[in-house]
DRENMIMAR-21655 format. One record per residue: x negated, y, z negated of N, C-alpha, C in turn. Coordinates in steps of 0.02 Angstrom, whole numbers, padded with zeros to 5 digits, always signed. Example, Ala and Ser with C-alpha at 12.3 -4.5 7.8 and 13.67 -1.06 7.14 Angstrom:
! DRENMIMAR-21655
-00660-00284-00390-00615-00225-00390-00660-00165-00390
-00642-00112-00354-00684-00053-00357-00645+00002-00394
***
This chain:
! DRENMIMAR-21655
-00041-00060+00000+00000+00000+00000-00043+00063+00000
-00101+00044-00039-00144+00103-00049-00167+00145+00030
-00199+00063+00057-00231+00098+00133-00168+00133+00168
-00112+00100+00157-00048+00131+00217-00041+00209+00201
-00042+00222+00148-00046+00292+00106-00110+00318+00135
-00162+00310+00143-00238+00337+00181-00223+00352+00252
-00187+00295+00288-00195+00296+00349-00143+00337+00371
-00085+00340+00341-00027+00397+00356-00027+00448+00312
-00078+00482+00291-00107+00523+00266-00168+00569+00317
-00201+00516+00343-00250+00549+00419-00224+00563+00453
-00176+00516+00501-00116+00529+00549-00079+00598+00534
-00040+00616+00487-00014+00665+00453-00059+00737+00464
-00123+00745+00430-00177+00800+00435-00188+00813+00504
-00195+00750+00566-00218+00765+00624-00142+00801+00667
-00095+00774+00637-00036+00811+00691-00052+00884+00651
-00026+00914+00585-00051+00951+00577-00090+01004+00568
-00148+00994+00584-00207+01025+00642-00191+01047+00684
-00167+01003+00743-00129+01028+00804-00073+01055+00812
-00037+01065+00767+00002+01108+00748+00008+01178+00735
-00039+01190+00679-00087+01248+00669-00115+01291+00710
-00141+01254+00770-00191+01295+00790-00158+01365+00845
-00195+01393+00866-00153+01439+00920-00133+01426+00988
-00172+01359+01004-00143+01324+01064-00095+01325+01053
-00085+01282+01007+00007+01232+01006+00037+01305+00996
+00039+01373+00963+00070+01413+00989+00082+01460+01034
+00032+01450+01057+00047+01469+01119+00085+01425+01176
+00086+01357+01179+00124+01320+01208+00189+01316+01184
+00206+01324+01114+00275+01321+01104+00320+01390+01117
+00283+01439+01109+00308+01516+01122+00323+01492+01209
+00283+01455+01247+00299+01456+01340+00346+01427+01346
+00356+01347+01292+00393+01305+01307+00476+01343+01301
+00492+01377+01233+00539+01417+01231+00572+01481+01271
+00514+01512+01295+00519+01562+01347+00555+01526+01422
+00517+01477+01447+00537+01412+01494+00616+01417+01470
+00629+01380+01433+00665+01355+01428+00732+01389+01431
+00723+01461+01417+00771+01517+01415+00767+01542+01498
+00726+01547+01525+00728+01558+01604+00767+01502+01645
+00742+01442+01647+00775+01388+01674+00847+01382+01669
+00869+01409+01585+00936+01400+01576+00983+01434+01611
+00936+01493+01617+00973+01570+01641+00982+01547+01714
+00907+01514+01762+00928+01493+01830+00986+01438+01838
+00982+01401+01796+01026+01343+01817+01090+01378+01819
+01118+01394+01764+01191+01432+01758+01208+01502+01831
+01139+01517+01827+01154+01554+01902+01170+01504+01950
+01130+01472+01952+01147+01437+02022+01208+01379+02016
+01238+01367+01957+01310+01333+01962+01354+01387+01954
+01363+01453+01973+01392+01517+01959+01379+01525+02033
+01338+01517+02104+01320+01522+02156+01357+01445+02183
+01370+01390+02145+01401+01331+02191+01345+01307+02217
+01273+01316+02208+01222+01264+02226+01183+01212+02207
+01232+01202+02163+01225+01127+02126+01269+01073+02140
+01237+01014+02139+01265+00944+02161+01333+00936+02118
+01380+00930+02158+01455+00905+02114+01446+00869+02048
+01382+00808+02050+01399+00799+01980+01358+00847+01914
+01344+00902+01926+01325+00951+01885+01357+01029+01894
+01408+01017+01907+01456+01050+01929+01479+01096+01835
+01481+01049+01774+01517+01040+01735+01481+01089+01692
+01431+01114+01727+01360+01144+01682+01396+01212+01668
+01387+01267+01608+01417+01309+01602+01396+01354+01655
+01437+01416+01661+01437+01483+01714+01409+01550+01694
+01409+01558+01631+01397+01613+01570+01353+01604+01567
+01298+01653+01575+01232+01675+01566+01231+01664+01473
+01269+01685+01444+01263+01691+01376+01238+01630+01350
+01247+01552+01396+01244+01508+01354+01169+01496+01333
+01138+01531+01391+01044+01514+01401+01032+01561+01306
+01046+01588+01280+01026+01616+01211+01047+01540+01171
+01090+01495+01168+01088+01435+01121+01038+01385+01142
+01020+01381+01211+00943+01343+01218+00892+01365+01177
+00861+01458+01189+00820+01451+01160+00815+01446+01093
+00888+01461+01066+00898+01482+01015+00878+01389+00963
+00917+01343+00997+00902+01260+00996+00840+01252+00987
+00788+01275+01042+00741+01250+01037+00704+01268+00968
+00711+01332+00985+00666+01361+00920+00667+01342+00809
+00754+01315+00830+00769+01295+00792+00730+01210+00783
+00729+01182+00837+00685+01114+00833+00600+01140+00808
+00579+01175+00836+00509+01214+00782+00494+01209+00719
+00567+01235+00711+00584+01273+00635+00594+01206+00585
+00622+01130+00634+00636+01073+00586+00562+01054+00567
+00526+01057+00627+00450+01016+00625+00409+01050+00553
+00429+01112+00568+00385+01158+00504+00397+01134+00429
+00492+01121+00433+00521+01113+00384+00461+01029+00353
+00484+00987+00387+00446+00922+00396+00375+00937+00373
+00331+00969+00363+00271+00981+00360+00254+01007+00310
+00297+01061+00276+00278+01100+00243+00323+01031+00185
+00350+00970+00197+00364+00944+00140+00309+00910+00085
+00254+00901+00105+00196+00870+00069+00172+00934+00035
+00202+00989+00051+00150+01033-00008+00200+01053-00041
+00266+01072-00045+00290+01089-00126+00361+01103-00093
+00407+01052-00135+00458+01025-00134+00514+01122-00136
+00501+01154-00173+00527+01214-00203+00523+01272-00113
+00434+01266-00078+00461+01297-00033+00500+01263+00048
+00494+01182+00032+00546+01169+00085+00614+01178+00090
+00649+01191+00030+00733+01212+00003+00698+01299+00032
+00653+01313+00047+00661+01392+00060+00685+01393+00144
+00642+01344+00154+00643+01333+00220+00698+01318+00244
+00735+01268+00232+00797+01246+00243+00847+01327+00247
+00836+01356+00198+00873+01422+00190+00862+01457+00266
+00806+01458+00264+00786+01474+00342+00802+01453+00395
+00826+01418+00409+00850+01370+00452+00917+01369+00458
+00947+01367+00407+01017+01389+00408+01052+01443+00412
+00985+01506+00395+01007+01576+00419+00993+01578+00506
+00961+01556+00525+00935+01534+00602+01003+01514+00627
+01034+01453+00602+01094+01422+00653+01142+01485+00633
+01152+01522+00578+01206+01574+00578+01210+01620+00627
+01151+01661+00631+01127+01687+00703+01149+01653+00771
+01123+01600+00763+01136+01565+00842+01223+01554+00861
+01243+01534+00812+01331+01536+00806+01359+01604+00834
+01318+01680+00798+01350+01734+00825+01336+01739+00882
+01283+01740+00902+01259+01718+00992+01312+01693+01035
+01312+01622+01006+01372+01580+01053+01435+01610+01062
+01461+01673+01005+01521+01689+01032+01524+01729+01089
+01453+01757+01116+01457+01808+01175+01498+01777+01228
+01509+01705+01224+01517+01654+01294+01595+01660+01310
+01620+01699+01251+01687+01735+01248+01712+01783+01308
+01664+01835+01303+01658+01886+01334+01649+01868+01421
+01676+01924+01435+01647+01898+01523+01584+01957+01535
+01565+01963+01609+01489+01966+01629+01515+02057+01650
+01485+02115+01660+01478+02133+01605+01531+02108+01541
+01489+02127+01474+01542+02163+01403+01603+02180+01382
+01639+02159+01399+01708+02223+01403+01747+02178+01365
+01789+02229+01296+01854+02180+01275+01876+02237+01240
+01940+02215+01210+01998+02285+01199+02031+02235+01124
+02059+02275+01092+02083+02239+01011+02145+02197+01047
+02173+02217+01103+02235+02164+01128+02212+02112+01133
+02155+02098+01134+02117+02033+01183+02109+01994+01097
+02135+01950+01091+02145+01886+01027+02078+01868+01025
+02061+01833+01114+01988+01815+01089+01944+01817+01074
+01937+01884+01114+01881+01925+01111+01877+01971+01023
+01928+01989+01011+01927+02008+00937+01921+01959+00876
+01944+01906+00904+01931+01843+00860+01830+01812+00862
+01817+01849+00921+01767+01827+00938+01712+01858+00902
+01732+01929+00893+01695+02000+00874+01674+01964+00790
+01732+01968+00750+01768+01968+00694+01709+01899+00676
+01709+01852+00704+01653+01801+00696+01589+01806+00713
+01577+01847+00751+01508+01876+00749+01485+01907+00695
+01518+01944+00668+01482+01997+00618+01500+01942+00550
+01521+01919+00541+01528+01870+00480+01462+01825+00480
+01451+01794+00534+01389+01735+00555+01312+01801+00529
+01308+01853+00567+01264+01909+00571+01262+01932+00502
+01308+01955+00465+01308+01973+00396+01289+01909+00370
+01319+01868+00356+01294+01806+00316+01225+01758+00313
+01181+01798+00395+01108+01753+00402+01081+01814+00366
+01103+01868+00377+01053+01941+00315+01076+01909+00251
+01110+01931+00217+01127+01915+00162+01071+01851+00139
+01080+01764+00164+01035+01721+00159+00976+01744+00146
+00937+01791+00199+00874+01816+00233+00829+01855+00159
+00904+01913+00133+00873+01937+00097+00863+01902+00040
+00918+01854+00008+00897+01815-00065+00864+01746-00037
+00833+01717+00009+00750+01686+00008+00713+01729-00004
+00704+01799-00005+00653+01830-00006+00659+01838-00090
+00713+01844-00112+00704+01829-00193+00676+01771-00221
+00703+01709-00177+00693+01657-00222+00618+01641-00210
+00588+01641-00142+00526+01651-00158+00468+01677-00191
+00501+01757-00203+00453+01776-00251+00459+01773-00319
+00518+01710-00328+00515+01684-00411+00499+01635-00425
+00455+01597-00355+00423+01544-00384+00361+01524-00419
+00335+01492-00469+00309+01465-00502+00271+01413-00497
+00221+01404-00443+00191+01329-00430+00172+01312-00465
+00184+01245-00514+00136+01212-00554+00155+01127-00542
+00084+01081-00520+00091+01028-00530+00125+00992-00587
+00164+00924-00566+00204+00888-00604+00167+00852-00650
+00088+00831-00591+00050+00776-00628+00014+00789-00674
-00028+00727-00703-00058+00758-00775-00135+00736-00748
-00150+00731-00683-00198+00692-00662-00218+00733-00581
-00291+00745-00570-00285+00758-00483-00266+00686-00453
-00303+00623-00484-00289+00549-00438-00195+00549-00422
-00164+00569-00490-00096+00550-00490-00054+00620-00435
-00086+00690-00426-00089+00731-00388-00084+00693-00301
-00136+00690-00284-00152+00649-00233-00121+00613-00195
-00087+00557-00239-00063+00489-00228+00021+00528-00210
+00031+00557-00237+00101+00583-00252+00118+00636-00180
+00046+00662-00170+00071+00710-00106+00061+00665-00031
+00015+00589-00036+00011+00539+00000+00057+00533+00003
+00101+00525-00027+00190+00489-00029+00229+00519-00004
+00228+00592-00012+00269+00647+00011+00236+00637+00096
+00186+00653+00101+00166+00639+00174+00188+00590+00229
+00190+00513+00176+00224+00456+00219+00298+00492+00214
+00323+00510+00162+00417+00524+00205+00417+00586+00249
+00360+00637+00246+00381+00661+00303+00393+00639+00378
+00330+00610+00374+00314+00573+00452+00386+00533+00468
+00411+00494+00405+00480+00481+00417+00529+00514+00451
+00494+00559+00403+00582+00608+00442+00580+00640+00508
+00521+00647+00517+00479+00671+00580+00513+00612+00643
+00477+00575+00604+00517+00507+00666+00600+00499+00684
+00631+00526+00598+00701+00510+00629+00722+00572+00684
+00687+00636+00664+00718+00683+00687+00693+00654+00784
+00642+00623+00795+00646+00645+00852+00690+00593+00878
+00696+00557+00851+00762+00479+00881+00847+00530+00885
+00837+00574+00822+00882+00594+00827+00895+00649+00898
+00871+00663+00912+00846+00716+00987+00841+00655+01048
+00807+00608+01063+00808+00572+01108+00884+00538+01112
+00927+00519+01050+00968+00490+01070+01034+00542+01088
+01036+00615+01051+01076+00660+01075+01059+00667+01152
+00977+00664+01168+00986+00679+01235+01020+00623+01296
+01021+00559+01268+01055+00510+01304+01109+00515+01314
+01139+00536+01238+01213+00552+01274+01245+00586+01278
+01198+00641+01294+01234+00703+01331+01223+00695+01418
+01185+00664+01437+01163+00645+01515+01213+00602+01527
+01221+00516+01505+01246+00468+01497+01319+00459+01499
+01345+00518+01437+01435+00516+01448+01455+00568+01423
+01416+00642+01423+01414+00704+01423+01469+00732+01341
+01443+00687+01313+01476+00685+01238+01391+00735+01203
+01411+00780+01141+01360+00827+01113+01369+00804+01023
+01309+00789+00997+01305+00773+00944+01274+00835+00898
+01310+00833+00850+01251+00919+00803+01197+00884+00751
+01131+00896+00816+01086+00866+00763+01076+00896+00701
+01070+00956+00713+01045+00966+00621+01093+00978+00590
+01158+00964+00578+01209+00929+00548+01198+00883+00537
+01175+00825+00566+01157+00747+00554+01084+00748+00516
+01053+00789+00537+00977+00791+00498+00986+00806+00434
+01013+00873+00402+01029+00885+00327+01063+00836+00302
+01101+00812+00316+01119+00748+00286+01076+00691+00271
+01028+00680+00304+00940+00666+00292+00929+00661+00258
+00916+00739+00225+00885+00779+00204+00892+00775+00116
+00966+00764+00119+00997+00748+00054+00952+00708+00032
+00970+00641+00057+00941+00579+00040+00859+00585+00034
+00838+00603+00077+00748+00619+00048+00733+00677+00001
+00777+00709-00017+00767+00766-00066+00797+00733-00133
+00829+00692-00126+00857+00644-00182+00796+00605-00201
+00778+00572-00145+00707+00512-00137+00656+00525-00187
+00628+00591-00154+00577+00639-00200+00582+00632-00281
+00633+00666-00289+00644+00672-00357+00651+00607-00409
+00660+00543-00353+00635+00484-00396+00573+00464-00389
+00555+00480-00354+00452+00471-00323+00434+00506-00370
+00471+00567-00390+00415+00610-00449+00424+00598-00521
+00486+00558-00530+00496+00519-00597+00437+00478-00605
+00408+00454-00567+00354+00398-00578+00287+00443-00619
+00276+00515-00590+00231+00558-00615+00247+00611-00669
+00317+00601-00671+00322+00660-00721+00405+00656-00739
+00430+00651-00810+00494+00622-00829+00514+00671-00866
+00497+00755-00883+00497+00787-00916+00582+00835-00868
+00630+00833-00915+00698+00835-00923+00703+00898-00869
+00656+00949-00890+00661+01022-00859+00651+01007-00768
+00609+00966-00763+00574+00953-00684+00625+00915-00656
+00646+00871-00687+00699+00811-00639+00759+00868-00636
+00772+00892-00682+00865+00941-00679+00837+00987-00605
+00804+01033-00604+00762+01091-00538+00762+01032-00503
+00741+00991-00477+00734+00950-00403+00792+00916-00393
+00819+00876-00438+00889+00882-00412+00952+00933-00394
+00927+00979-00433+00968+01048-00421+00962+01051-00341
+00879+01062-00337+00875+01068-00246+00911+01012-00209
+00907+00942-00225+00962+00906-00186+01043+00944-00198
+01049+00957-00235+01123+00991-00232+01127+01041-00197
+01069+01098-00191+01088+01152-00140+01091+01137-00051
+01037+01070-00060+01043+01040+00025+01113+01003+00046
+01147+00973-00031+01219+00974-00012+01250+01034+00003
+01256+01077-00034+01287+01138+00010+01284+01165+00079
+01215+01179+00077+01194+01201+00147+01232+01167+00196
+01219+01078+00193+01264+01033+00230+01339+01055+00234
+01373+01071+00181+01451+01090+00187+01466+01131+00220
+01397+01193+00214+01394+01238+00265+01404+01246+00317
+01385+01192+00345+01368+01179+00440+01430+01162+00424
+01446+01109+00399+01527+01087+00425+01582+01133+00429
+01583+01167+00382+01647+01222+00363+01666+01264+00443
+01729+01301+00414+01742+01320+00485+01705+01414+00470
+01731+01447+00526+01717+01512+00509+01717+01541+00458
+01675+01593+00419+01685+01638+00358+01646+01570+00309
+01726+01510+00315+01679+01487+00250+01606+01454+00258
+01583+01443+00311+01510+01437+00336+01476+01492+00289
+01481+01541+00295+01454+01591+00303+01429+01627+00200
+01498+01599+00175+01516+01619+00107+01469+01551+00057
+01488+01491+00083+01432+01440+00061+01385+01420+00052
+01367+01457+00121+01271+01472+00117+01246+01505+00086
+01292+01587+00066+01265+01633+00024+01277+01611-00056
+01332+01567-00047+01334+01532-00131+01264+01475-00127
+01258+01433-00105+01200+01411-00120+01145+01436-00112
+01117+01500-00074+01066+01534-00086+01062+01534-00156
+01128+01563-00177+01125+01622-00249+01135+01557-00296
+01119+01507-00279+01133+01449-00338+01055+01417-00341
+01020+01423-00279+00946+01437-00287+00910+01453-00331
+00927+01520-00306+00885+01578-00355+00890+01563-00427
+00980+01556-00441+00980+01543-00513+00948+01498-00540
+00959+01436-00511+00918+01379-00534+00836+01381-00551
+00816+01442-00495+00740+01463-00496+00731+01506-00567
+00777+01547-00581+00782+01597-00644+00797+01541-00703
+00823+01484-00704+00855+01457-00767+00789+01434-00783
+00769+01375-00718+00695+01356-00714+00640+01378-00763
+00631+01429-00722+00558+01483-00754+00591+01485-00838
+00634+01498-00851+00644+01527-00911+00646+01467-00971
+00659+01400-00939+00685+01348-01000+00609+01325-00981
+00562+01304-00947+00488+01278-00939+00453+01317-00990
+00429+01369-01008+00402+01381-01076+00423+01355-01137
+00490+01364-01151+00506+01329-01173+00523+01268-01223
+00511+01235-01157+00515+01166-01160+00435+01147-01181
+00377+01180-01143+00307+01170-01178+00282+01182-01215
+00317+01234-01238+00288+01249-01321+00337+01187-01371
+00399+01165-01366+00437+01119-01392+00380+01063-01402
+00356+01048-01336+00293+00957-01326+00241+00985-01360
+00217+01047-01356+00169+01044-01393+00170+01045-01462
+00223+01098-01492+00233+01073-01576+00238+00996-01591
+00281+00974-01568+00284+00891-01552+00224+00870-01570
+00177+00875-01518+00095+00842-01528+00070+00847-01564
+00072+00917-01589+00024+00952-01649+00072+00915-01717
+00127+00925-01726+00153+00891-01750+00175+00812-01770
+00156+00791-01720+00144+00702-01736+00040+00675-01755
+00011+00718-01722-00054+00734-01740-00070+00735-01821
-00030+00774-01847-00027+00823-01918-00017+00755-01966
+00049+00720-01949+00081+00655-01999+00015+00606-01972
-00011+00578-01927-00068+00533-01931-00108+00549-01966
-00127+00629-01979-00187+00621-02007-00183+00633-02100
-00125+00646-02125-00090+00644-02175-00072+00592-02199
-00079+00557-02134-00052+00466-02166-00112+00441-02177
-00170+00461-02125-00249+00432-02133-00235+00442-02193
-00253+00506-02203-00287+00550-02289-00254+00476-02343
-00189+00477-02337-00150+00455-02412-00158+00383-02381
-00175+00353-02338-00223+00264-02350-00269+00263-02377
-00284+00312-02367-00375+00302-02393-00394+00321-02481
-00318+00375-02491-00312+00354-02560-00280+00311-02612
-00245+00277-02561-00223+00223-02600-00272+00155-02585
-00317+00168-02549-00359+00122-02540-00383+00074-02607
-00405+00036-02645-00442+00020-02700-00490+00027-02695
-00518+00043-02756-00613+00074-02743-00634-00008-02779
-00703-00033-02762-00744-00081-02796-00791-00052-02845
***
């Protein structure tokens, strides 16, 4: 088990490297750019009738090429999420926040597809006002998110669980093998959406299906870190964060507004949890340490009074 932990531990550092570097961003900044041009040609040219009947079905609205790039970039944003899970459990729930202020955005986007080519709509128009009315809800609600990560981040507190660098180590080895996990599901999850959207033109919401994942390995964690650390304050905070990745999840599902109101409640259930956190961890260590000093104190009080009841020769 040990070597599998080494070896998907190297594997892990080397994608990461290449990740890092300014190639890969510079290739992913083209790939996204691409990908927003192409969208924009294709929809022109099924808007022109010069596409083969069976791609006929492809949308006409220029607007839709903003949810490609908007998709792609969001697939970036999972990989990062994925990566940044071996170094500290506290800023991948940030991330996630990020990510879900990202799809709020992309949602207000998608309603442009409302509108026709130019802009134009009038309060008579249901849809188009229905359309508006959901924009600025999706738009208000990824600020709102935007601004309390920027709280909850700057109330965090890094401190290792372990009482050991070996037990350090071993523990972020572990975190490493479930990323690569999730790494793997996410891209099955992408290869098989792309099958069958070609195949029988049915659309699956991956990162709807991914946070739901997400649960479960954010659950995972928090029993992986029972093995290193059982202290009441640490297990309540990491499961807390599995509870806010349930939200987030309810999030995506919900319909309009309440999308929008859920995310900003689990932001703000974050933070709190980050504020209850910080505040009960002192605490709680000065509590273990009287404890120590205190069970310390009766051994050596118990030494003392053996040794006088000892019999002398």
């Amino acid at each position: 088990m040990t070597t599998l932990l080494h070896l998907n531990g190297r594997l892990f550092d080397a994608m990461e490297r290449r990740r890092d570097g300014p190639a890969a961003r510079k290739f992913i900044a083209t790939v996204i750019t691409s990908g927003f041009f192409v969208a924009l040609l294709v929809i022109e040219l099924n808007r022109l009738g010069w596409l083969p009947p069976s791609m006929s079905g492809l949308p006409t609205n220029h607007f839709y090429a903003f949810d490609v790039a908007f998709t792609l970039f969001l697939i970036v944003e999972v990989v990062e999420l994925v990566f940044g899970l071996a170094t500290s459990v506290a800023n991948t729930l940030g991330k996630q926040f990020e990510i879900f202020s990202l799809i709020l955005l992309r949602q207000s986007f998608k309603e442009l597809v409302y509108f026709e080519e130019p802009i134009s709509w009038s309060l008579e128009d249901d849809t188009a006002r229905q359309a508006v009315q959901f924009i600025v809800s999706d738009a208000v609600g990824a600020l709102l998110v935007f601004i309390i990560i920027g709280v909850y981040y700057k109330l965090q507190r890094h401190q290792p669980i372990t009482e050991t660098e070996a037990e350090q180590r071993r523990f972020v080895l572990t975190k490493k093998l479930l990323a690569n996990g999730l790494l793997l599901i996410f891209v099955g999850l992408g290869v098989y959406t792309g099958l069958m959207f070609f195949l029988e033109g049915m659309t699956i919401p991956v990162f709807n299906v991914f946070y739901t994942v997400l649960i479960f390995s954010d659950v995972l964690i928090v029993l992986i870190s029972i093995r290193y650390g059982f202290d009441y304050h640490v297990v309540f905070r990491n499961f807390g964060f599995a509870a806010a990745t349930v939200m987030i999840r309810l999030a995506l599902a919900a319909p309009h507004y309440v999308d929008a109101a859920l995310g900003i409640g689990a932001a703000l259930f974050a933070v709190g949890l980050t504020l209850a956190y910080n505040y009960v961890t002192p605490a709680v260590e000065q509590s273990q340490r009287l404890n120590v000093e205190q069970k310390s104190t009766d051994r050596a009080v118990e030494s003392v009074a053996g040794e006088e009841e000892a019999p002398t020769l």
